[in-house]
BALOBA-1460 file (C-alpha; in Angstrom, 3 decimals):
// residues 343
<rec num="1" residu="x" x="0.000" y="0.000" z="0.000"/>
<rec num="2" residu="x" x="1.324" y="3.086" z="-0.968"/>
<rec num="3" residu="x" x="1.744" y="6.544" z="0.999"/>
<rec num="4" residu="x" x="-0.815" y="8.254" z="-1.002"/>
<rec num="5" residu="x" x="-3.746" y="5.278" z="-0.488"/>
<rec num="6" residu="x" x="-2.434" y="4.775" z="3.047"/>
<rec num="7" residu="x" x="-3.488" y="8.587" z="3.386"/>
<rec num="8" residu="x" x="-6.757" y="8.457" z="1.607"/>
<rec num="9" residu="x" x="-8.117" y="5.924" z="3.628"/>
<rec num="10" residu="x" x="-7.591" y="7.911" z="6.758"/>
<rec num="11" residu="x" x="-10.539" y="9.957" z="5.179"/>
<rec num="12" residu="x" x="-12.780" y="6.913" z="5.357"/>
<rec num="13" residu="x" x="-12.811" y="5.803" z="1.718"/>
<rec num="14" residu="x" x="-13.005" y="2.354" z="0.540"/>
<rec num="15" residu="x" x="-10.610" y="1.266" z="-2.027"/>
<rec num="16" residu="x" x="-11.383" y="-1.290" z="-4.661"/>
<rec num="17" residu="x" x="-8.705" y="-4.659" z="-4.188"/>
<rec num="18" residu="x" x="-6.195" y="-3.169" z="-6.679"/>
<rec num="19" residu="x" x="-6.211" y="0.295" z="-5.362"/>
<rec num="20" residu="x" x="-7.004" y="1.686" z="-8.552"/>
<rec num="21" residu="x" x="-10.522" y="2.998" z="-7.501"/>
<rec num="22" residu="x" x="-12.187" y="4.683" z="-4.794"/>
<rec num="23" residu="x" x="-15.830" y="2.505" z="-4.568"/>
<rec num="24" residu="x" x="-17.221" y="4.434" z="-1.580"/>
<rec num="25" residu="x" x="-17.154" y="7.375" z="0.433"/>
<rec num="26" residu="x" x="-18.724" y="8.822" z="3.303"/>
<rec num="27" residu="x" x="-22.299" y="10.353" z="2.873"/>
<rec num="28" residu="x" x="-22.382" y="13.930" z="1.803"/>
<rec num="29" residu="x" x="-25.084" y="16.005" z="-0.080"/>
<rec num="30" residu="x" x="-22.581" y="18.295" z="-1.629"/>
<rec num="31" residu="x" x="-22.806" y="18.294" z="-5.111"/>
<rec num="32" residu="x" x="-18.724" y="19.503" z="-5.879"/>
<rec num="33" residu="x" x="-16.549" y="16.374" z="-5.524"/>
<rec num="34" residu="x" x="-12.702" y="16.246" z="-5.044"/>
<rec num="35" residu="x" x="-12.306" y="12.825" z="-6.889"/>
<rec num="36" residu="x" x="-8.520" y="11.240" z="-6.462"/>
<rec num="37" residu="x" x="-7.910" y="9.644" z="-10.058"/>
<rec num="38" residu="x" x="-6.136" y="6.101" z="-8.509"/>
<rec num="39" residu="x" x="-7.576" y="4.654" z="-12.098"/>
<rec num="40" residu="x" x="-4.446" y="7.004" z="-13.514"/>
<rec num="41" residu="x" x="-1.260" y="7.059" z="-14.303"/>
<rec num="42" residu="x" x="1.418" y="9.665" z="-16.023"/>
<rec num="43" residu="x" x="4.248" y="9.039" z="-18.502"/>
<rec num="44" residu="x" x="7.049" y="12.243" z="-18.916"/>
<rec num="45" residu="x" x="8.438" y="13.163" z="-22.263"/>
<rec num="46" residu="x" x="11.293" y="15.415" z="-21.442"/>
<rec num="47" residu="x" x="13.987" y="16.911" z="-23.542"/>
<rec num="48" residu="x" x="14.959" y="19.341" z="-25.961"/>
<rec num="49" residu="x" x="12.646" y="17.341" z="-28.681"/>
<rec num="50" residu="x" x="9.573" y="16.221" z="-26.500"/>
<rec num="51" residu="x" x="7.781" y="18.126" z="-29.200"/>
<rec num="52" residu="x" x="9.461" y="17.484" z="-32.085"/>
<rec num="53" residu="x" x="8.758" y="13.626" z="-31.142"/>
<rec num="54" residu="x" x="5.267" y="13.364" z="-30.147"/>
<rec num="55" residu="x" x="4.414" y="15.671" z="-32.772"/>
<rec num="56" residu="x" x="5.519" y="12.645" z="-34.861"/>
<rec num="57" residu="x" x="3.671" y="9.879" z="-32.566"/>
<rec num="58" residu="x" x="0.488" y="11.420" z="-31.298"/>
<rec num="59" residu="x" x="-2.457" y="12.626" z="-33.179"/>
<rec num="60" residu="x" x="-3.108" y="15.833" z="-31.689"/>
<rec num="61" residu="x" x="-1.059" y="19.085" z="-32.783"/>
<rec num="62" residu="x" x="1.472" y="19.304" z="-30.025"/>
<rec num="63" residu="x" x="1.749" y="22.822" z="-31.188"/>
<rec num="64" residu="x" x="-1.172" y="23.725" z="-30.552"/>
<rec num="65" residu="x" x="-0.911" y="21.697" z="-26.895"/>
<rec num="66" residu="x" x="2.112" y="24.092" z="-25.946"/>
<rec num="67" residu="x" x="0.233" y="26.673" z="-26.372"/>
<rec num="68" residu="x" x="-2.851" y="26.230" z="-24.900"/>
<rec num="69" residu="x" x="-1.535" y="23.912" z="-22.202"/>
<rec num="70" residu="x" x="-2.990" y="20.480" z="-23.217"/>
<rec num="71" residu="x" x="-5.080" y="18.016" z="-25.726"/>
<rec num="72" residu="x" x="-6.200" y="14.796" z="-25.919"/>
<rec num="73" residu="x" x="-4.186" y="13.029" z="-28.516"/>
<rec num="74" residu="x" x="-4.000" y="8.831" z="-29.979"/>
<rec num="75" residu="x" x="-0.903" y="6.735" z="-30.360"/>
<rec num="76" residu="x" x="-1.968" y="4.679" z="-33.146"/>
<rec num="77" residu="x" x="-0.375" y="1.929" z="-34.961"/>
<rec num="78" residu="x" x="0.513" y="1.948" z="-38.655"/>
<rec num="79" residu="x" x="-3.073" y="0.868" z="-39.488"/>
<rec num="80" residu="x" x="-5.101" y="3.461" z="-37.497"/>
<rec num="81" residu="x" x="-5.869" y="1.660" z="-34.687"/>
<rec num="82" residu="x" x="-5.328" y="3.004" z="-31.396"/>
<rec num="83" residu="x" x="-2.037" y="1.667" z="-29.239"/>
<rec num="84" residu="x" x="-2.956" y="4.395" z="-26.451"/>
<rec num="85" residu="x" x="-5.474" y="7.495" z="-25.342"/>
<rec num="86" residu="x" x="-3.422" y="10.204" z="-23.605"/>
<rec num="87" residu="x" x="-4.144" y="13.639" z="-22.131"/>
<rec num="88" residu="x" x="-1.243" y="15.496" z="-22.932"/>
<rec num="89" residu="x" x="-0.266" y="18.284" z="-20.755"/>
<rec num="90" residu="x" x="2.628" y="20.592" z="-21.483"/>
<rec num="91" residu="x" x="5.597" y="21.031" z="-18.367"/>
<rec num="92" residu="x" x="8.419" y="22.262" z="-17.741"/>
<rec num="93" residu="x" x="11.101" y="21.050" z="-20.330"/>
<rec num="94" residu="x" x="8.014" y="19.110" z="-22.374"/>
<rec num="95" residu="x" x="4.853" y="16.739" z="-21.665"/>
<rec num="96" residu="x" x="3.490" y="14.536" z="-19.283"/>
<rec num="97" residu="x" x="0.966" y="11.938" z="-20.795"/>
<rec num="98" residu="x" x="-2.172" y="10.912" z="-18.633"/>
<rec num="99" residu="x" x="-3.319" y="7.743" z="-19.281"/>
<rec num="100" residu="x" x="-5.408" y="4.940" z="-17.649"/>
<rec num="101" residu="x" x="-3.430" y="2.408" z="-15.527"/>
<rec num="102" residu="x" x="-4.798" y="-0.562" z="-17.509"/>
<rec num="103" residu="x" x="-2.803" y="0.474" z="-20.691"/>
<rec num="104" residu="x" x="0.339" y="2.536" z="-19.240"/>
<rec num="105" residu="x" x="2.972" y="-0.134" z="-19.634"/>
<rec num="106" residu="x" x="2.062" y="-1.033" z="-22.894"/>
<rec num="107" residu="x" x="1.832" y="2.553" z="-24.263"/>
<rec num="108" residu="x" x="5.623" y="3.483" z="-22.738"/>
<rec num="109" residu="x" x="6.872" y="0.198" z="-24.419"/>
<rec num="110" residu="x" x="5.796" y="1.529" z="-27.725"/>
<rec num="111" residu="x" x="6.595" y="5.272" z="-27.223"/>
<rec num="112" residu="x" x="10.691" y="4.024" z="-26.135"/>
<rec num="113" residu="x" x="10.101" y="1.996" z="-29.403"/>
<rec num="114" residu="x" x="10.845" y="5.758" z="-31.023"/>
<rec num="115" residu="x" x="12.443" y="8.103" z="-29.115"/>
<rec num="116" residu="x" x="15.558" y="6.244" z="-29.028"/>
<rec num="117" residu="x" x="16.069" y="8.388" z="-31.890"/>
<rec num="118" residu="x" x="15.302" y="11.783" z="-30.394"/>
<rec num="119" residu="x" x="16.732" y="14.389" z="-27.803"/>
<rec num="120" residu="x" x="14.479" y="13.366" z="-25.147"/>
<rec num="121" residu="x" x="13.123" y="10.691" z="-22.704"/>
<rec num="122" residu="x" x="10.183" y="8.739" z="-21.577"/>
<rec num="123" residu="x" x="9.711" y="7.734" z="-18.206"/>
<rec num="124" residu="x" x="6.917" y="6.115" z="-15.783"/>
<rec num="125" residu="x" x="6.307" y="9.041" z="-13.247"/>
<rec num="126" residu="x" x="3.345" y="8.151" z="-11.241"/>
<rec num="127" residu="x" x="4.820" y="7.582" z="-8.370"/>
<rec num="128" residu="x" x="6.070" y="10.712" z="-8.433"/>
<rec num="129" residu="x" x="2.968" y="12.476" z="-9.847"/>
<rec num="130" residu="x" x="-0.606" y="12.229" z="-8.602"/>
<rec num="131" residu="x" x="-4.121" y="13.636" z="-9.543"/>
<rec num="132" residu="x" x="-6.972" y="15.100" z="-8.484"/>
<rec num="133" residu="x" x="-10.645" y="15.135" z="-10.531"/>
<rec num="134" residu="x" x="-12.801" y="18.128" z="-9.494"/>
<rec num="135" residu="x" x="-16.091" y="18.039" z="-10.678"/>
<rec num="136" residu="x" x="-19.290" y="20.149" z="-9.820"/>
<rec num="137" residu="x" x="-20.672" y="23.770" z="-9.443"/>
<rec num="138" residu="x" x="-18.228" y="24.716" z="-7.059"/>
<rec num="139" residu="x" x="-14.983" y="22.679" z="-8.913"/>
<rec num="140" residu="x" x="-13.632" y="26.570" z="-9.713"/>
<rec num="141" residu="x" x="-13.504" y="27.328" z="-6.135"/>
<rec num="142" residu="x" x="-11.486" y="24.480" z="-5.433"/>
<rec num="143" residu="x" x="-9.033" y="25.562" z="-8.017"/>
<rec num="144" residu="x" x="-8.787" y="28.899" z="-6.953"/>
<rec num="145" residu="x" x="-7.905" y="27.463" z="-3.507"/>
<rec num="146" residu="x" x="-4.623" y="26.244" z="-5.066"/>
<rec num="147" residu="x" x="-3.762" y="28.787" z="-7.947"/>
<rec num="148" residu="x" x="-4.361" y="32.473" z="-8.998"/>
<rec num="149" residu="x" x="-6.783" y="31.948" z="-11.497"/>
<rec num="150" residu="x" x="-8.902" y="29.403" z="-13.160"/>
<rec num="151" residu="x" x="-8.238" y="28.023" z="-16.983"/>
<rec num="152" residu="x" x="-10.159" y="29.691" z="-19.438"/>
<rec num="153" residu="x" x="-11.561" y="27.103" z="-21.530"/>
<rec num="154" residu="x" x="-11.720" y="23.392" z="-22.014"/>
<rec num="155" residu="x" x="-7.988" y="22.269" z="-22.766"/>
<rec num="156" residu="x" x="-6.513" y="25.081" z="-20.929"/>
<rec num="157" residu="x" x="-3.487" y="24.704" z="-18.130"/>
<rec num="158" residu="x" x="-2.544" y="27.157" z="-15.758"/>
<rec num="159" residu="x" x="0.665" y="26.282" z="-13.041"/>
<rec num="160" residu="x" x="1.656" y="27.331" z="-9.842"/>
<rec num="161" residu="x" x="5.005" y="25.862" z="-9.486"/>
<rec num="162" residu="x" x="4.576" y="22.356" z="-9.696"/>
<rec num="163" residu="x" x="1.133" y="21.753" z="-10.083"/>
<rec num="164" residu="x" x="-0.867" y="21.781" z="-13.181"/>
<rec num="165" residu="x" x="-4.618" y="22.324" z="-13.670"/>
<rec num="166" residu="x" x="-6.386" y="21.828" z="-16.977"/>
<rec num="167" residu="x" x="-9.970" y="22.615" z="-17.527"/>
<rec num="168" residu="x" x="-12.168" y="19.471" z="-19.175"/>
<rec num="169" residu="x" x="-15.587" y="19.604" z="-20.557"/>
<rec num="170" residu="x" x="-18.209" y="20.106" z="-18.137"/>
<rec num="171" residu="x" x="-18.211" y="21.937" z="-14.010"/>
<rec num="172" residu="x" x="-14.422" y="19.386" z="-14.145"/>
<rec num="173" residu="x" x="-10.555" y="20.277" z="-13.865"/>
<rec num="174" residu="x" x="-8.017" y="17.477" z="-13.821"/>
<rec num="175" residu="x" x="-5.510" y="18.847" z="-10.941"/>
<rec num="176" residu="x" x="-2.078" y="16.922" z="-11.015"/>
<rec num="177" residu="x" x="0.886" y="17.458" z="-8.786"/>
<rec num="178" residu="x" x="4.003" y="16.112" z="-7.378"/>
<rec num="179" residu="x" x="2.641" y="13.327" z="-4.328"/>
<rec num="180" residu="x" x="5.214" y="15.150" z="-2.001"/>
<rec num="181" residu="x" x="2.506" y="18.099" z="-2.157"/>
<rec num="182" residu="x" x="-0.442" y="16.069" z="-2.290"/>
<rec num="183" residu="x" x="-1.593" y="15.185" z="1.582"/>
<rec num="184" residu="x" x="-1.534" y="19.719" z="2.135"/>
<rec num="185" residu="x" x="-3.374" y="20.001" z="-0.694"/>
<rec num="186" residu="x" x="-5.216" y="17.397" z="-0.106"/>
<rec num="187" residu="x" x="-6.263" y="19.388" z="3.466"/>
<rec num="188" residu="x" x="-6.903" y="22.523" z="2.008"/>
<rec num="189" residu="x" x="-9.274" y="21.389" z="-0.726"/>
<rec num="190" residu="x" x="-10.926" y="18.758" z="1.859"/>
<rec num="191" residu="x" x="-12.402" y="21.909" z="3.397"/>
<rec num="192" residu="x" x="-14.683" y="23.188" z="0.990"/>
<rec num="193" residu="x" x="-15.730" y="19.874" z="-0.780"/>
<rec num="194" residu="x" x="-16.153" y="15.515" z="0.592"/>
<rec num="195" residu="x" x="-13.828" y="13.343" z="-1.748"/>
<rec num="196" residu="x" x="-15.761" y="11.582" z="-4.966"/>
<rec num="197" residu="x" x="-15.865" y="7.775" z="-6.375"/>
<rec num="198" residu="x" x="-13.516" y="6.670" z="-9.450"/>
<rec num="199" residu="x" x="-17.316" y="5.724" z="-10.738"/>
<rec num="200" residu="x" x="-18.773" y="9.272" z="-10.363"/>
<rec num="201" residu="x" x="-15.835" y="10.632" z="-11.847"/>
<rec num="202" residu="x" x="-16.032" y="8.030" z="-15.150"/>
<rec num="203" residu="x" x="-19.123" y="8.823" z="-14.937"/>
<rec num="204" residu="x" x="-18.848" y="12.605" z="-16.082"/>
<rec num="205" residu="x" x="-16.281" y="11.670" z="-18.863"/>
<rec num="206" residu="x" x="-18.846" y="9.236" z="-20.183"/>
<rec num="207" residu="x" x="-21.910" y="12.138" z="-20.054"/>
<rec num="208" residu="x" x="-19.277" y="14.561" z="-21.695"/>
<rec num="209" residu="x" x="-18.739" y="11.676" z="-24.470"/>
<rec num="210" residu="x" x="-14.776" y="11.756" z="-23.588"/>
<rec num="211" residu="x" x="-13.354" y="8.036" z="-24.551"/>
<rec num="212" residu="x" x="-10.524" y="6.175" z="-22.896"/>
<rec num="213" residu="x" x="-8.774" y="2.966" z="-23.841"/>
<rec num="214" residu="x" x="-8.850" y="-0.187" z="-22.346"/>
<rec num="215" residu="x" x="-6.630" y="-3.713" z="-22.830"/>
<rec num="216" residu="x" x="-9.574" y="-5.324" z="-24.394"/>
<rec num="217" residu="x" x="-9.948" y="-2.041" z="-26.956"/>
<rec num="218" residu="x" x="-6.406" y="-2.006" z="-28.009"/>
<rec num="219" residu="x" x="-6.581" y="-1.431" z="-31.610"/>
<rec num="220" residu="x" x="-10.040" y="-1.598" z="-31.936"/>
<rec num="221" residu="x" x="-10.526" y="1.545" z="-33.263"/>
<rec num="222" residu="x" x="-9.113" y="4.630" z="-34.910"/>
<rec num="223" residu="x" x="-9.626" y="8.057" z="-33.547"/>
<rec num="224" residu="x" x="-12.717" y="8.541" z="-35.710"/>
<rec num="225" residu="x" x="-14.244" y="5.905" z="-34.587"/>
<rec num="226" residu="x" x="-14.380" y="7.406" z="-30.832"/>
<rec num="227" residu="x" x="-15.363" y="10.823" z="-31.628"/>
<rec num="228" residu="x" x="-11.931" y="11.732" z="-31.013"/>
<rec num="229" residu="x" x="-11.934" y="14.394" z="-33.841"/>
<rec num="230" residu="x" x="-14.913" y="16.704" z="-32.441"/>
<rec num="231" residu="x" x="-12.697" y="17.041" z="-29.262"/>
<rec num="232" residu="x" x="-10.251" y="18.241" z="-30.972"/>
<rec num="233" residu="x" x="-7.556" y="14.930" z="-30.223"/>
<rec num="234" residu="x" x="-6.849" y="14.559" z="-34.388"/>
<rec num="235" residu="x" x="-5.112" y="17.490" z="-36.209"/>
<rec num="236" residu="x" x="-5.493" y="16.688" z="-39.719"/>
<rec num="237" residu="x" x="-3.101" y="19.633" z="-41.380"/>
<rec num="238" residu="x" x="0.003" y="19.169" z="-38.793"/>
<rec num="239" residu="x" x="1.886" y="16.475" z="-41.535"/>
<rec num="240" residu="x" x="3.098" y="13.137" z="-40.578"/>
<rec num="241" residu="x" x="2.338" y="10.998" z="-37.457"/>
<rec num="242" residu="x" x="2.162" y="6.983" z="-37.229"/>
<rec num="243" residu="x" x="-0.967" y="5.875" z="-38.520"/>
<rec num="244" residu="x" x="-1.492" y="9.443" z="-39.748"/>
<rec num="245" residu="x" x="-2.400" y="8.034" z="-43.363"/>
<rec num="246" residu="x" x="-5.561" y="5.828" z="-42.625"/>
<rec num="247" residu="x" x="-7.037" y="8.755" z="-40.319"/>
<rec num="248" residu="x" x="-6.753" y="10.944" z="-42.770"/>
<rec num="249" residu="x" x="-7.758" y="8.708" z="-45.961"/>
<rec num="250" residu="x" x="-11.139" y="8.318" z="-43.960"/>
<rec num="251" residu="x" x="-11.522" y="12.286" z="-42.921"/>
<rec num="252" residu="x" x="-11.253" y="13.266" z="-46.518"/>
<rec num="253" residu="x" x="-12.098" y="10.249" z="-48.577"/>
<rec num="254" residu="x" x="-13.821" y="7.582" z="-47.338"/>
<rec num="255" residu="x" x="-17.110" y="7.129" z="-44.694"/>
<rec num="256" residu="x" x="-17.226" y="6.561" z="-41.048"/>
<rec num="257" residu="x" x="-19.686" y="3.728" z="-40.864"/>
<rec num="258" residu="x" x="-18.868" y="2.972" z="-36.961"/>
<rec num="259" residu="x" x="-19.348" y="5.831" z="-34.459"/>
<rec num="260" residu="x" x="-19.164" y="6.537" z="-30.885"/>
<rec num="261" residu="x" x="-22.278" y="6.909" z="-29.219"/>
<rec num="262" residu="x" x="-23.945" y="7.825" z="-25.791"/>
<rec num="263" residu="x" x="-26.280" y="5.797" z="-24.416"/>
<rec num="264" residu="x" x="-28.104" y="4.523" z="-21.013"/>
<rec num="265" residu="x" x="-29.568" y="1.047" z="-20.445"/>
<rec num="266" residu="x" x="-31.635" y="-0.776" z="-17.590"/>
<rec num="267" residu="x" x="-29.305" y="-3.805" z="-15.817"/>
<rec num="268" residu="x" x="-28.008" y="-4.639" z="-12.389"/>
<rec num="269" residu="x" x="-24.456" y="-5.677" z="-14.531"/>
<rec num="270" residu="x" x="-21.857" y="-3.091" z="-15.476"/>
<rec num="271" residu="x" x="-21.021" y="-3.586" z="-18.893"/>
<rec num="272" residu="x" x="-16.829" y="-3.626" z="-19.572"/>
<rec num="273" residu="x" x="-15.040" y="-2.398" z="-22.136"/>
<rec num="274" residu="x" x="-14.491" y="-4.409" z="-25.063"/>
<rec num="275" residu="x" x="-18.301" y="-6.072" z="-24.808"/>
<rec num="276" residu="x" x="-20.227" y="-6.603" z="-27.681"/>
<rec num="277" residu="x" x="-23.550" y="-5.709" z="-28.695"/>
<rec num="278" residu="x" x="-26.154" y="-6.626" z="-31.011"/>
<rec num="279" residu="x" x="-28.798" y="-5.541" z="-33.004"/>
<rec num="280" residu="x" x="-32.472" y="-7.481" z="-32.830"/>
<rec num="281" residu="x" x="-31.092" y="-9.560" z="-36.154"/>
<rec num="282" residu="x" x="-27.382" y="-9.386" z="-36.262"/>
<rec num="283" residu="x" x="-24.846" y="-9.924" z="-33.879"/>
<rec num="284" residu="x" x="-21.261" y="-8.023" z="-32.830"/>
<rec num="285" residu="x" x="-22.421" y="-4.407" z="-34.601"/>
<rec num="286" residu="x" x="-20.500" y="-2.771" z="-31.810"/>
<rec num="287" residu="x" x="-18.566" y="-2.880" z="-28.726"/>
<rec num="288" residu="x" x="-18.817" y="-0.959" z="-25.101"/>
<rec num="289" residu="x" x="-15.975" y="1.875" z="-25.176"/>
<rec num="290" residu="x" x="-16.623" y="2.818" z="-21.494"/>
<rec num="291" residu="x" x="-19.294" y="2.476" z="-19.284"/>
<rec num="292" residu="x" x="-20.106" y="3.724" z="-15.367"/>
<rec num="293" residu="x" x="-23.372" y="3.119" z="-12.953"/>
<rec num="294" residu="x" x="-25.998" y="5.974" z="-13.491"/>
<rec num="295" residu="x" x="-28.697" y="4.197" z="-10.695"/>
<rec num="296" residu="x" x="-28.968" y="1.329" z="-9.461"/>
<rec num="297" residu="x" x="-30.650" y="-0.565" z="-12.157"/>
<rec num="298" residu="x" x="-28.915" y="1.941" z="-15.139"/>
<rec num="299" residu="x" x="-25.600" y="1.952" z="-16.579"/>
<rec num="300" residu="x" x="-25.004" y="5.320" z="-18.749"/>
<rec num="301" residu="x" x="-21.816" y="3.962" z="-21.616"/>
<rec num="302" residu="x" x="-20.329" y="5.036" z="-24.879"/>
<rec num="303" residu="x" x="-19.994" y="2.460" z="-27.379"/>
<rec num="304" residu="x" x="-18.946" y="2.112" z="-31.347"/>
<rec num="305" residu="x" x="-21.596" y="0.840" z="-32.974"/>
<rec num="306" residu="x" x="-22.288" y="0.559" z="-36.896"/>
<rec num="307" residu="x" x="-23.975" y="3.653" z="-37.492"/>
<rec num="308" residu="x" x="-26.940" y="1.738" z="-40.106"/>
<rec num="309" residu="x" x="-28.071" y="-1.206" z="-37.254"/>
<rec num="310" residu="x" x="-28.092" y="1.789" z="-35.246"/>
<rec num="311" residu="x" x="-30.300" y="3.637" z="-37.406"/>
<rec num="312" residu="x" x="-32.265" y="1.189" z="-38.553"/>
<rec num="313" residu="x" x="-32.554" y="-1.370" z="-35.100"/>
<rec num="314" residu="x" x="-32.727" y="-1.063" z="-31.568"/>
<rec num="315" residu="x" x="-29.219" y="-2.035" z="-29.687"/>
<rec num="316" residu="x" x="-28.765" y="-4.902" z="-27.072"/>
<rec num="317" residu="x" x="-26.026" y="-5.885" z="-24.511"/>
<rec num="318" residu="x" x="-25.046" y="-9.875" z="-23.812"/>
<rec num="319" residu="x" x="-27.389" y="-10.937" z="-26.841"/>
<rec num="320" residu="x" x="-29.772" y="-9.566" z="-29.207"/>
<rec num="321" residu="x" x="-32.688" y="-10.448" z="-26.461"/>
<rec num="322" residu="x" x="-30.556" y="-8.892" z="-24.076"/>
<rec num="323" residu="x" x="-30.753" y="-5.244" z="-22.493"/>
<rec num="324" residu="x" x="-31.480" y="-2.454" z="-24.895"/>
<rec num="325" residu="x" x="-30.122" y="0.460" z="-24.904"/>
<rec num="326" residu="x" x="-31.671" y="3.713" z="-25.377"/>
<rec num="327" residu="x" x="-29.092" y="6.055" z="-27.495"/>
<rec num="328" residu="x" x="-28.656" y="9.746" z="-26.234"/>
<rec num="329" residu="x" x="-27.801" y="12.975" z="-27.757"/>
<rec num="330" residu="x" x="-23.948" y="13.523" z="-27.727"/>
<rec num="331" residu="x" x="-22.725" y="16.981" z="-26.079"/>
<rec num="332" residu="x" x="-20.867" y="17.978" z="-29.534"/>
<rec num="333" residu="x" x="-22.196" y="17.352" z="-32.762"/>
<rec num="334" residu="x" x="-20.449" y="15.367" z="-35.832"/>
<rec num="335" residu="x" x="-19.665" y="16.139" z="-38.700"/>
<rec num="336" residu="x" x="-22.251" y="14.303" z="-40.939"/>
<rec num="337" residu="x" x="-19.970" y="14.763" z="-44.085"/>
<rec num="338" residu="x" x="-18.363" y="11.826" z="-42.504"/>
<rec num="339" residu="x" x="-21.207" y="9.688" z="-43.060"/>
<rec num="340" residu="x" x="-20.679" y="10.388" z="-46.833"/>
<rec num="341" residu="x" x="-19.049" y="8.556" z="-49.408"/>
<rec num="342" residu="x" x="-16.766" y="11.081" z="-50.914"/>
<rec num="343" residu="x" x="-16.580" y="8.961" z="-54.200"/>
């Protein structure tokens, strides 16, 4: 048990076996949570050409991520398919790359893969580096509590010495930190808002149609596929990046026939990632992308799902007399020249 959980639990939480997720918390009725992200983890690129070389690896413009202080940006393989799903956040000397714990190991294999060949370094850091999700109407409090000001729109970082806040979609920051600085911080926020769940948290990435990777969705699907574009994760004018071919062919020449879509559906199981659904007459038109208790009979999830059984049939989980789910409006809207055929 580390430091950091050994601390948290002298706030009566409960931590899930792995230590990976807070599953309970006292009773509160506040509706601003200060959620510890356990489910994350945070790779460094530092060096003189930490841009140079993810702007090479990563489908977001890393240009653009200096400046405005972060992105969500795909490590894909040659084919499209995504190796990784980072948040990308812009230090001192270059990035640090948040990622979920399932798939860290695996994505810093492939990123060493490359950088052998450039003027900087990739390193595991989250032992050294720890997070906090604030979510709710009184989130920008919170941050204020720790910095000078509050980020300015969603992407946006602001520091204060060592700590970094970025603003996501929705009442949400993502506050991360060295764990030296954590437990005071930790105090001061503790104040004005009860700690969170990893669920609740997953929960408001979910409603805010945000995806994330796990090892059953390696490679499953290319950025497209998961919305990424209308969140502004796939630059399609930076130039080269692996992969960077087949997400483009599709942007500007082909049709996305599989997207990512919001929905809720009525069962005491919590679907995983990676499960398949089914249309009333055909089976495996899509898979579960992420997915989070909404009630206690309702699980809200994004899943890829062929857009035409999802058109033209209702959806099920487990088999095709199995739950159905009810699809939702998305909180961006797509592009529905990507539904075209462009030939």
């Amino acid at each position: 048990m580390s430091q950091w959980t050994t601390l948290l639990q002298t706030y009566q939480v409960t931590l899930s076996e792995q230590e990976d997720e807070i599953i309970s918390v006292p009773e509160h009725d506040s509706q601003t949570r200060i959620v510890p992200l356990l489910h994350n983890r945070v790779i460094s690129i530092i060096g003189p050409e930490a841009e140079k070389f993810l702007q090479g690896q990563l489908s977001c413009d890393m240009r653009d991520t200096s400046q405005l202080g972060s992105r969500l940006g795909a490590h894909c393989n040659i084919k499209g398919g995504m190796l990784a799903l980072y948040r990308a956040i812009a230090v001192e000397g270059g990035f640090w790359l948040r990622t979920h714990q399932d798939i860290l190991q695996g994505g810093l294999k492939n990123l060493k893969k490359y950088i052998m060949f450039s003027k900087a370094e990739a390193e595991d850091i989250s032992e050294q580096i720890v997070g906090f999700g604030l979510m709710g109407p009184g989130a920008g409090t919170l941050v204020e509590k720790l910095f000078d000001k509050l980020p300015s729109e969603t992407d946006k970082a602001i520091h204060a010495g060592k700590k970094v806040a970025v603003k996501v979609p929705g009442d949400r920051y993502e506050l991360w930190l060295p764990a030296s600085e954590a437990a005071e911080a930790l105090e001061q926020l503790i104040r004005l808002a009860p700690l969170g769940t990893t669920q609740a948290w997953i929960l408001e990435e979910i409603k805010a149609g945000i995806p994330d990777l796990r090892s059953a969705t390696l490679e499953a699907f290319i950025p497209q596929m998961t919305n990424l574009q209308a969140l502004k994760g796939v630059s399609f004018n930076k130039g080269c990046y692996t992969g960077q071919e087949i997400v483009t062919r599709l942007q500007h020449r082909g049709k996305l026939t599989k997207p990512m879509y919001l929905a809720q559906i009525k069962t005491a199981t919590l679907p995983q990632a990676g499960d398949q659904l089914h249309s009333a007459d055909k089976d495996n038109v899509g898979q579960v992308v992420l997915a989070a208790r909404s009630g206690e009979q309702e699980v809200t999830l994004l899943a890829v799902i062929n857009k035409s059984q999802a058109d033209e049939s209702s959806i099920h989980i487990e088999s095709s007399q199995g739950p159905q789910l009810e699809l939702l409006p998305l909180p961006y809207e797509l592009d529905p020249e990507l539904f075209t055929s462009k030939r």
